[in-house]
N, C-alpha and C positions, 0 to 999 in steps of 0.2 A: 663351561666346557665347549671348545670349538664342534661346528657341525661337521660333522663330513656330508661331502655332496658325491652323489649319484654313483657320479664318474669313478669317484676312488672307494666308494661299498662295492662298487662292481668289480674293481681289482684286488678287492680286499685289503685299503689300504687304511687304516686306523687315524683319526687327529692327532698331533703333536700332544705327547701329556703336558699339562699344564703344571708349573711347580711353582704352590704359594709361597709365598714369602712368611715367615715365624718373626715374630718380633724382633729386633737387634738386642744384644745383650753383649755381644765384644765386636766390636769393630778396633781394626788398630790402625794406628795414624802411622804413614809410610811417608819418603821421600824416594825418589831415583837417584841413584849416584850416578857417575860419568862413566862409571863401566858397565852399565846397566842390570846392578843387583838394588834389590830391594834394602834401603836403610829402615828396621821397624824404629819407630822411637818408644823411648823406655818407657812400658805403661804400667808398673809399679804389682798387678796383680797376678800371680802364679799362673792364671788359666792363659794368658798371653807366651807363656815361657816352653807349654809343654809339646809345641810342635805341632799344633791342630791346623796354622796356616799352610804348610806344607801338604799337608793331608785333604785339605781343600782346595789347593790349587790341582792335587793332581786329580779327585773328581771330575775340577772343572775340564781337564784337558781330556777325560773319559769319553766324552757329548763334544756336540757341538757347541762353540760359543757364540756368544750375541753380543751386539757392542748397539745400548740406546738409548736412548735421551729421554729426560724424563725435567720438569722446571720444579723451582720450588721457588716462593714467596721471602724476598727479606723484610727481616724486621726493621730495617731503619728505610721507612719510606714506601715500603712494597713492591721494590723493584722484583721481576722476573729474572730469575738466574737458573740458567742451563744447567743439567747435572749429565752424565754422560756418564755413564757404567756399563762394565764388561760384565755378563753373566754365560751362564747356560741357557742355552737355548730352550725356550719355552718355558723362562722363569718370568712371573705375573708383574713386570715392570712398572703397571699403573700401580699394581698394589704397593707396591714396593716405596712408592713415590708419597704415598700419605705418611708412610714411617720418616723419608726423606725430608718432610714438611713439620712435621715434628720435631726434629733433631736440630734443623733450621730455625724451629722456635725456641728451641731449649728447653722442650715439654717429653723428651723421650729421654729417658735415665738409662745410663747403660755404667756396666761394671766401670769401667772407667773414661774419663772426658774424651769426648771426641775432638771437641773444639772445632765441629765441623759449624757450627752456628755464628762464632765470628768470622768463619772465612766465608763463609758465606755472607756476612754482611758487607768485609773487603772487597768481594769480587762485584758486589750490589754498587761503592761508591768508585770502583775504581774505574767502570762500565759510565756512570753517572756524571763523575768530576777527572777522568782521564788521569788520577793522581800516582797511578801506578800502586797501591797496594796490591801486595799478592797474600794467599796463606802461607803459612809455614812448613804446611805438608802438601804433598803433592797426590796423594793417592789417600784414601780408607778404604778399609780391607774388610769387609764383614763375611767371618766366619761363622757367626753363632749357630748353634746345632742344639735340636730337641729329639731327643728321639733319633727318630732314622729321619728328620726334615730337616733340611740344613738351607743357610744361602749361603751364596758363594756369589759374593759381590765385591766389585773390586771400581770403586768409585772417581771422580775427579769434578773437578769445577775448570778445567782448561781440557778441548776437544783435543788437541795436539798431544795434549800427556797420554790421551786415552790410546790415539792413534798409538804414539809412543810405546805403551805398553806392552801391549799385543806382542811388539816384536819383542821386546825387553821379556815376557813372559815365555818365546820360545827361545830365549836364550837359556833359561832355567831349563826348560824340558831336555835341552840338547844338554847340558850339565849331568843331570840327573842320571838320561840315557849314558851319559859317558861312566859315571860312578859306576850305576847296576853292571855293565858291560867288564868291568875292570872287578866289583864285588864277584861278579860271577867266574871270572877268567882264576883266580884267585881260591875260588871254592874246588874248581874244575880246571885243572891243569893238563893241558893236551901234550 
């Protein structure tokens, strides 16, 4: 739990709440297309289908977002590889990073493959031997939710995708914003 100092008890001002991280249990494997919408790739299990990622992106845009860096360990050799995810602000990123490290080892089971552990080992040789491998996805998207504790993590292994995102994620909102405006204009006829 962050301190508060002096200054901000005296104006009443409260620490950021801290929001742990729940185990992963569906993360889904994304690409960017060239119009900047999300491609999910096909992950075979009903709980991917039912529109829960929607429902967690819009959470995330409720708060503030955080965009930070966190490494993880490859398995072939122990290279250091940068992980770079978009969350909510004030979501426990260190913690976050040990499940990250897991997944990278291939010790963290989830509804369905991530296949975040070979790209993770691609980004380790191609960093290493300049051979140019990349993954085959560009983002993972962890939604998993327990209860009312959810993350809302939205991952990569290239800073630039992450940068990328961000904008690519208010192109959605402006989308969204345009539907409700047009649902609503529709319901309510001036």
């Amino acid at each position: 739990m962050p301190k508060t100092s002096r200054l901000a008890r005296f104006f009443g001002l409260k620490p950021p709440k801290v929001i742990s991280p729940v185990t992963p249990w569906l993360i889904q494997r994304c690409k960017l297309d060239e119009s900047g919408r999300f491609k999910y790739d096909y992950m075979g299990s009903s709980e991917f289908e039912v529109g829960d990622q929607a429902e967690a992106l819009k959470r995330l845009f409720t708060g503030q977002i955080a965009m930070v860096e966190v490494s993880v360990q490859a398995n072939n050799g122990g290279a250091i590889v940068p992980v770079f995810l978009l969350t909510q602000s004030g979501f426990d990123a260190s913690a976050y990073q040990s499940h990250l490290q897991r997944l990278a080892d291939g010790k963290l089971h989830l509804q369905e493959p991530a296949r975040f552990n070979n790209a993770v080992d691609w980004e380790a040789t191609r960093f290493e031997s300049r051979s140019g491998r990349v993954s085959a996805y560009d983002i993972w998207f962890d939604f998993t939710k327990y209860d009312e504790e959810q993350n809302i993590v939205l991952f990569t292994l290239d800073e630039s995708k992450r940068a990328d995102l961000l904008a690519r994620l208010k192109v959605v909102t402006d989308i969204w914003a345009k539907n409700s405006a047009t649902e609503q204009k529709h319901q309510h006829p001036t």
